[in-house]
N, C-alpha and C positions, 0 to 999 in steps of 0.2 A: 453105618452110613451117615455121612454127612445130614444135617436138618435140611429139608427142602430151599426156607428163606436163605440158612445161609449159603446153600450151593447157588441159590440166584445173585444173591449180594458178591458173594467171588468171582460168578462168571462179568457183573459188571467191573470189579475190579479188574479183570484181566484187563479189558481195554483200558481203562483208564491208565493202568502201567502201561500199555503199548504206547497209548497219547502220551505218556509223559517221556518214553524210549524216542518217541521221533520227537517232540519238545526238543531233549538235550540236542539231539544230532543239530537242530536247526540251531542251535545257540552254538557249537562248535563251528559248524560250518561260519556262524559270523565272527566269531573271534578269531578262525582261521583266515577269512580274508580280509581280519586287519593284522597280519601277520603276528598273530598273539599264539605261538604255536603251544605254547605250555596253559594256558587257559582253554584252549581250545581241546587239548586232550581232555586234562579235568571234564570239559562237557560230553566227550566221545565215552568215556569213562562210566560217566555218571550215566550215558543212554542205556550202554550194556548193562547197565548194572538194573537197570529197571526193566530191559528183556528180559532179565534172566530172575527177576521179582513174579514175571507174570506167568513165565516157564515153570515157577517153585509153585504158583498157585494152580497152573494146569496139571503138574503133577500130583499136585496133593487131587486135585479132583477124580484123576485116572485112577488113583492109588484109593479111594474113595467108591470106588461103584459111581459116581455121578455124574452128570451130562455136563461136557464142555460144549459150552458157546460162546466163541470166539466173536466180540461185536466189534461194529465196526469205530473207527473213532474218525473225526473232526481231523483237518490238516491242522499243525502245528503253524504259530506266529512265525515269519522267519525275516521280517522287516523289523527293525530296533533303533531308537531314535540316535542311542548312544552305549557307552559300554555298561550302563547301571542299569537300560532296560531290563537286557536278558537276565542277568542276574536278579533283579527283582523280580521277577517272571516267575524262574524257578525256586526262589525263597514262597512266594506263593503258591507254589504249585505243590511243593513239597510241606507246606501248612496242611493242604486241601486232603490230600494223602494220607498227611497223619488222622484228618478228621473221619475219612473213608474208612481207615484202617481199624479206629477205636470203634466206628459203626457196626464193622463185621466182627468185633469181639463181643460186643452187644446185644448181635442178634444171636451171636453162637451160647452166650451167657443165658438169654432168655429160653432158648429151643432147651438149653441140658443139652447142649450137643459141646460136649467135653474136649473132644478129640479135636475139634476143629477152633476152639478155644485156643488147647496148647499150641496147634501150626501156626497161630497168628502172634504168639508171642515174641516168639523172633522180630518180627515186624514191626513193633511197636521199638524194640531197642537200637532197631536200623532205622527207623523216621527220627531218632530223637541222635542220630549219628546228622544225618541227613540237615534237616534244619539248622543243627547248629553251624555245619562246615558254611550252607548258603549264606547264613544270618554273619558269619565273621568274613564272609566274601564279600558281600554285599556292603559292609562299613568299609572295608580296604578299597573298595571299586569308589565308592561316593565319595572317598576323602584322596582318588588320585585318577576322578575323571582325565584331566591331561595329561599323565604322567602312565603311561602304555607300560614300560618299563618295571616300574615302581608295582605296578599288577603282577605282571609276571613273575618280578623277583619274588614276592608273596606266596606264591602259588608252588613255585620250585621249593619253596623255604620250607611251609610250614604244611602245603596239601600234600600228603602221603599214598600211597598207592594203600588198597587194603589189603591185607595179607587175608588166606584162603581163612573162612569160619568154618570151624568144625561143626558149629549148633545148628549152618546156617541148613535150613530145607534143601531137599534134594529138587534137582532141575530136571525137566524132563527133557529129554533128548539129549542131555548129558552123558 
């Protein structure tokens, strides 16, 4: 069975991946209605991809013996002054993540709870996916504030869809 501390520190990740799941939507839906349709997948992209972070951690908890609790999260920003807000948002957001992440390998390290050590390994080699995609977004967004275009083309070019992980944790309700 999971350590106690760190079945608590999970169930607060969960939410926090959900907040970060509605974050993306909100940054999609604005780069959606400045007709940025290829930036704005990347963020509809990016939301799924963090439901399905909090599903792999509700599963692992199910698959654990341990209590899910699902908490509640905070509404997402969905007002943005310009196209570098959101993305700077999420280059932030996805720091804050990483810092969460190495928290609960911390606590799992401290408890001797091994098992919940390995499940978060995954995790740490998808936050350092994750940050670098924002951090190279984030320079192309700041060096073509006026140039809408010039983003997209970026995003078609060099953002790739990710192919299935085989390492990656199972999802519950998958």
């Amino acid at each position: 069975m999971a350590a106690p501390a760190f079945v608590e520190l999970l169930n607060t990740q969960i939410g926090n991946e959900f907040a970060a799941h509605q974050q993306y939507v909100a940054c999609a839906v604005y780069f959606d209605e400045l007709t940025m349709p290829r930036t704005a997948q990347l963020f509809f992209d990016q939301a799924l991809e963090e439901r399905e972070h909090a599903m792999m951690m509700v599963k692992y908890l199910l698959d654990s013996d341990a209590p899910v609790r699902i908490p509640g999260i905070p509404a997402p920003v969905s007002e943005f002054a310009d196209v570098v807000a959101p993305v700077a948002l999420a280059l932030e957001q996805e720091k804050r993540v990483t810092e969460q992440i190495n928290a609960l390998i911390g606590v799992a390290r401290r408890e001797n709870d091994f098992a919940s050590d390995q499940f978060m390994q995954w995790f740490i080699k998808e936050q350092i996916e994750e940050v670098s995609k924002m951090s190279d977004l984030l320079t192309v967004v700041k060096r073509s504030t006026h140039d809408l275009e010039t983003i997209e083309d970026y995003v078609l070019r060099e953002v790739k869809a990710e192919a299935a992980d085989p390492t990656a944790p199972p999802v519950a309700g998958a």
